[in-house]
KEKOL-900660 format. One record per residue (C-alpha): residue number from 1; x, y negated, z negated. Coordinates in steps of 0.02 Angstrom, whole numbers. Layout:
N
k:NUM&X:X&Y:Y&Z:Z
...
//
This chain:
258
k:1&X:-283&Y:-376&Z:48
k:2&X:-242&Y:-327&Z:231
k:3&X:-202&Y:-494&Z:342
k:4&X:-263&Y:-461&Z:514
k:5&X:-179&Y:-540&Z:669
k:6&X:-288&Y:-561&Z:813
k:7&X:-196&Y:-523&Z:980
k:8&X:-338&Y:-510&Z:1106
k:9&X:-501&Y:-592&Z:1143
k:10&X:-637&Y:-512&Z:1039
k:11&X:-809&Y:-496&Z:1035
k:12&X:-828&Y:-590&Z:865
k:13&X:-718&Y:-714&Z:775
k:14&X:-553&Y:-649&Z:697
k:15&X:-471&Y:-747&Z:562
k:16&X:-319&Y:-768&Z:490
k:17&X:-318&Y:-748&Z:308
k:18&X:-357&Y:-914&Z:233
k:19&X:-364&Y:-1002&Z:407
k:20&X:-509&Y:-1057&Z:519
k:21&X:-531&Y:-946&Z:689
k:22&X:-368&Y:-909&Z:779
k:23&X:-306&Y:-968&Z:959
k:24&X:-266&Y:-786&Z:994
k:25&X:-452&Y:-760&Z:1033
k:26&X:-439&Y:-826&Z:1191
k:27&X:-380&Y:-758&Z:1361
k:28&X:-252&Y:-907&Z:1355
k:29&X:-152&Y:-849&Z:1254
k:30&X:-82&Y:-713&Z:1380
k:31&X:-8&Y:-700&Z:1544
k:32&X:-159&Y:-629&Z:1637
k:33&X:-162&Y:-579&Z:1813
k:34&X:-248&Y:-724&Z:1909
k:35&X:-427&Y:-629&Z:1936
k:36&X:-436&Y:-576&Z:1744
k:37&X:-614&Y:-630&Z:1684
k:38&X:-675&Y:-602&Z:1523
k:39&X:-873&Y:-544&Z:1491
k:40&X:-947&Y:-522&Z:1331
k:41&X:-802&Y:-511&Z:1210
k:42&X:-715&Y:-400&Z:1341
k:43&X:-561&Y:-430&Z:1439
k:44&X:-577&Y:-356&Z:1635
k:45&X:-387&Y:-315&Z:1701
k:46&X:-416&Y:-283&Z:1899
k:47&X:-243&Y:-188&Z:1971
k:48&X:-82&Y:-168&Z:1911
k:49&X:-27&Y:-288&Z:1799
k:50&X:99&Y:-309&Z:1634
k:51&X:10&Y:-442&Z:1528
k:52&X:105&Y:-522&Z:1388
k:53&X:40&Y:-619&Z:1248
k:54&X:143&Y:-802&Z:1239
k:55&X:182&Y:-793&Z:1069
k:56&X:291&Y:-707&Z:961
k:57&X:271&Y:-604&Z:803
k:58&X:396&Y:-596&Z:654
k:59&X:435&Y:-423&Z:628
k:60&X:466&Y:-372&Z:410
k:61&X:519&Y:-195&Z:414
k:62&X:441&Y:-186&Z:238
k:63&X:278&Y:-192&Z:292
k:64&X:165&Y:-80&Z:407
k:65&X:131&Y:-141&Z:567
k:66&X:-43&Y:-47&Z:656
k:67&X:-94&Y:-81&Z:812
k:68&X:-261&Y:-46&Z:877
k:69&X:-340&Y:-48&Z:1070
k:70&X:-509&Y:-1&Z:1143
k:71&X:-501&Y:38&Z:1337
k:72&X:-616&Y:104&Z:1458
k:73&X:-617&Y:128&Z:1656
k:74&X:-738&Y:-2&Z:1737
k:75&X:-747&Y:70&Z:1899
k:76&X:-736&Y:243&Z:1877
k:77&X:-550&Y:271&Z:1917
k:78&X:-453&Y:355&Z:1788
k:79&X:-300&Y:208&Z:1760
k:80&X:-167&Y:210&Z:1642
k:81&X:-176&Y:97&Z:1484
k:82&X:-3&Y:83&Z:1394
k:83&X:14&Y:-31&Z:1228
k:84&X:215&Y:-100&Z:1212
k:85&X:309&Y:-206&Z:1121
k:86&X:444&Y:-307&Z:1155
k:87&X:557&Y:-333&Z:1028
k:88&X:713&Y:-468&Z:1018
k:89&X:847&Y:-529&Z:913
k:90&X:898&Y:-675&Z:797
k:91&X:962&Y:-757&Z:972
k:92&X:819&Y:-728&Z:1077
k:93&X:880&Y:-579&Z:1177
k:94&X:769&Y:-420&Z:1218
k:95&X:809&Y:-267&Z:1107
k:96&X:786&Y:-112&Z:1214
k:97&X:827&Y:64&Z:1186
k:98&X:989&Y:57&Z:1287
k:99&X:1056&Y:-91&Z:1146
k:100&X:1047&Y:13&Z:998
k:101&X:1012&Y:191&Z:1025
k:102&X:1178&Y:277&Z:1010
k:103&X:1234&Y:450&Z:1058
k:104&X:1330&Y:533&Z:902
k:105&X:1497&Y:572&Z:885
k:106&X:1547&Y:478&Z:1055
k:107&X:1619&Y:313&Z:962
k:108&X:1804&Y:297&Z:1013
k:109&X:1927&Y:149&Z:1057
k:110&X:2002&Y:84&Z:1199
k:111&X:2181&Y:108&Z:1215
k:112&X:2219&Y:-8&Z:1365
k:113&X:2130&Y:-169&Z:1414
k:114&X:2004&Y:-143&Z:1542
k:115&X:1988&Y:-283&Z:1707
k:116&X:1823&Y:-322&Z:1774
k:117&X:1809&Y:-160&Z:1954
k:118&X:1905&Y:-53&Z:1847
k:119&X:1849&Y:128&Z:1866
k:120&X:1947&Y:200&Z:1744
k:121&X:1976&Y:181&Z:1555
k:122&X:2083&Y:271&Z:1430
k:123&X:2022&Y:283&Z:1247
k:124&X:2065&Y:387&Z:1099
k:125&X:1947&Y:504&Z:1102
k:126&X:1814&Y:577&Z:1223
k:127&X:1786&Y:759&Z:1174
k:128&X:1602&Y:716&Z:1184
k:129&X:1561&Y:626&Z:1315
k:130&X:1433&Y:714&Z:1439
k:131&X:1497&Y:715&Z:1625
k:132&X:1368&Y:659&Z:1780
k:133&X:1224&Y:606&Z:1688
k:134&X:1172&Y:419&Z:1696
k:135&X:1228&Y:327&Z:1547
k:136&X:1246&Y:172&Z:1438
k:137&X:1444&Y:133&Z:1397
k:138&X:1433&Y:-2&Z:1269
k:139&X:1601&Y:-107&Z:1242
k:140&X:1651&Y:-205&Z:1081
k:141&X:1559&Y:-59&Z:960
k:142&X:1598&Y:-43&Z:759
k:143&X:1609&Y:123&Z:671
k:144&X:1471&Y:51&Z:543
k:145&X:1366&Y:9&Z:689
k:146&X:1368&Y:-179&Z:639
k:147&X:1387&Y:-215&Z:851
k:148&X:1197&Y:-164&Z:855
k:149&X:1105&Y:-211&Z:945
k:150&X:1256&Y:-213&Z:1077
k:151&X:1252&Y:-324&Z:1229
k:152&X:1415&Y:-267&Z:1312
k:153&X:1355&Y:-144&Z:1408
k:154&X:1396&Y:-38&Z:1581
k:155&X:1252&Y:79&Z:1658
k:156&X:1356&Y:202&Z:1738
k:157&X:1396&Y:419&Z:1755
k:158&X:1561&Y:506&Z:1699
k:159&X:1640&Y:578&Z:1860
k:160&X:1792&Y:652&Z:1767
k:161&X:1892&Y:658&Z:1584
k:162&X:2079&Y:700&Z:1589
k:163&X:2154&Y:734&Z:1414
k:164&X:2335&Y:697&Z:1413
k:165&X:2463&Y:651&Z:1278
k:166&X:2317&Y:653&Z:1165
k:167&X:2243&Y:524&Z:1242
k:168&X:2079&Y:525&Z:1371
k:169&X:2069&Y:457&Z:1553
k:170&X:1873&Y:402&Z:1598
k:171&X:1844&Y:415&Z:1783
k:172&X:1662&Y:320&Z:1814
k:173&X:1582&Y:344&Z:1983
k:174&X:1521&Y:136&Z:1973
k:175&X:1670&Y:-17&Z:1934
k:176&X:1637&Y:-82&Z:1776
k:177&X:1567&Y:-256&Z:1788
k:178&X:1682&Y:-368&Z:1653
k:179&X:1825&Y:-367&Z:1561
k:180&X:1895&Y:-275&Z:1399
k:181&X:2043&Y:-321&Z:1297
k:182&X:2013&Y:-183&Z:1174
k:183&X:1904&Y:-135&Z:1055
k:184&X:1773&Y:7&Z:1003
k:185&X:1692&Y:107&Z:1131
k:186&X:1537&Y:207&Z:1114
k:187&X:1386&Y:309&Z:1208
k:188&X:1224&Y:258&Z:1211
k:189&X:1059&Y:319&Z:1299
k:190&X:981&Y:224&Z:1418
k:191&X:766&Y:160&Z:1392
k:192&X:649&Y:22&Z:1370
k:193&X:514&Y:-50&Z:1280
k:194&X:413&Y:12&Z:1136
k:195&X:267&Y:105&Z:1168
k:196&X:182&Y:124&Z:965
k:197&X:13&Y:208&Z:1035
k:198&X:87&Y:298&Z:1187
k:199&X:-29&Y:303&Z:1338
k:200&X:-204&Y:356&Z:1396
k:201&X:-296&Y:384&Z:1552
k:202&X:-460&Y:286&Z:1547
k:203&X:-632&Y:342&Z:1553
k:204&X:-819&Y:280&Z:1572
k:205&X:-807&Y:291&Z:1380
k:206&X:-723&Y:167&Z:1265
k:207&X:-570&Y:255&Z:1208
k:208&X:-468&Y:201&Z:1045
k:209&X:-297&Y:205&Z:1042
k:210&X:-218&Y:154&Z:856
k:211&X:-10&Y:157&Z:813
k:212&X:97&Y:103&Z:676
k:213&X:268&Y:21&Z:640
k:214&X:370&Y:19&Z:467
k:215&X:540&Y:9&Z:425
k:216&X:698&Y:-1&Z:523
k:217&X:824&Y:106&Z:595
k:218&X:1019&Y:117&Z:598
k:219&X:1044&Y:142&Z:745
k:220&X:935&Y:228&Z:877
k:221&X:777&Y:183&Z:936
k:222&X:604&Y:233&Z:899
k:223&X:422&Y:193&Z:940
k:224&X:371&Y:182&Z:773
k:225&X:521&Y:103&Z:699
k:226&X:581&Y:-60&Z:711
k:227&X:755&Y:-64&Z:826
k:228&X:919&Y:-138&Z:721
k:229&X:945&Y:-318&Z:737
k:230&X:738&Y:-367&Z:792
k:231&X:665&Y:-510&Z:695
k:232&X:514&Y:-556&Z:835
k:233&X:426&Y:-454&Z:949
k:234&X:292&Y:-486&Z:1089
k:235&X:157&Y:-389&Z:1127
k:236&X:85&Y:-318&Z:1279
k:237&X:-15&Y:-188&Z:1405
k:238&X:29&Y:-103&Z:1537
k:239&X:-134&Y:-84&Z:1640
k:240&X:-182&Y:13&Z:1799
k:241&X:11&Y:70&Z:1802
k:242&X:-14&Y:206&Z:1911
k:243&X:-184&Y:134&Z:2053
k:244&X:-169&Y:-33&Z:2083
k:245&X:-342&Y:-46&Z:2157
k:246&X:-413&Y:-2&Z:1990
k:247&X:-499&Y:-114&Z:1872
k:248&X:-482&Y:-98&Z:1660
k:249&X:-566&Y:-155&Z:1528
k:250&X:-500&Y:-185&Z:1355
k:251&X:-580&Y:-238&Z:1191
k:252&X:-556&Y:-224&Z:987
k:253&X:-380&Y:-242&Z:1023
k:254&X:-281&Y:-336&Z:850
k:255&X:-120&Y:-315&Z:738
k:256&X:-149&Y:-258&Z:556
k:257&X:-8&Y:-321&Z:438
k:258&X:-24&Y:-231&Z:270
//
């Protein structure tokens, strides 16, 4: 049997399996813009706003995830209705795609220790390692990939790689912000949240978005994979993203666990 998780306030009552009629049915249990009113089982988002449910859910990579939305313009304008999901660690820290998704064959290690408004470090290897293009330089990695999701992190562009004495000099056009005594070194792309059902323009018509989540991954990031190291995630909407004198309605909107 399928245990449904209601995440929205819904037109009829939503139970959990075994349990009498959920919390999650009501607008309080989101952060809601302050004029957010709620009409006949339907939730009415007026400009742009990033609401966020308070609560968490555990994440088991074993077990597929769906998430389902109903959205519709209610004034006409075409506004943008985007689904996420917030995902954190065993410590309470947001997983994003610049923690975990790693760029291949880029792992090296530090060959000097490295003072917080250093510019420059020298590794072991850097014969991949694209020049001027923004990047993620994550500190402390692990071959294995056991640093994952990595918190050491410098956003930052290559200006220059010398090779000499078989060794690699890293110019970077930005100081980096803390200290290194040594260690692994790695690439990894920069990114957010997780976006399972994408995004849609709204309509006059109820539109249904639906997405799924299963398993885990080893290190990159996907929207339809759960990111190494997650245990909880939050949900949430992005609504009216891109008019913020445009007004959304959403509906039928609830986590299947299966």
């Amino acid at each position: 049997m399928k245990k449904i998780i209601p995440v929205l306030f819904l037109a009829g009552a939503f139970l959990l399996e075994g349990a009498e009629e959920s919390s999650w049915n009501k607008p309080d249990g989101w952060i809601l813009p302050e004029k957010a009113s709620a009409k006949e089982g339907i939730l009415v988002i007026p400009g742009k706003f990033e609401m966020l449910r308070k609560d968490f859910i555990d994440i088991d990579p074993e077990k597929t995830c769906t998430l389902t939305v109903s959205c519709r313009s209610a004034d006409g304008k075409a506004s943008s209705c985007m689904p996420f999901l917030i995902q954190y660690d065993a410590k309470g820290r947001k997983i994003t795609t610049a923690n975990v998704k790693t760029i291949g064959g880029t792992f090296t290690e530090l060959l000097a220790p490295l003072k917080a408004g250093d510019r420059t470090i020298r590794v072991r290897d850097a014969k991949y390692w694209p020049k001027k293009r923004p990047l993620v330089v994550a500190f402390h990695a692990e071959k294995d990939y056991s640093d994952l999701p990595n918190y050491t992190l410098a956003w930052n562009t290559i200006a220059s790689i010398e090779e000499k004495d078989g060794a690699y000099g890293i110019s970077f056009r930005n100081p980096i912000p803390f200290s290194v005594q040594g260690g692994g070194v790695r690439l990894h792309e920069n990114g957010g949240m997780m976006f399972p059902l994408g995004g849609r323009n709204t309509t006059a018509a109820w539109q249904k978005m639906q997405g799924s989540i299963r398993g885990r991954e080893r290190n990159s990031f996907s929207h339809n994979v759960w990111a190494p190291g997650a245990v909880k995630a939050k949900i949430g909407i992005m609504v009216n993203w891109n008019d913020p004198d445009a007004v959304t309605e959403l509906k039928e909107i609830a986590l299947t666990v299966q």
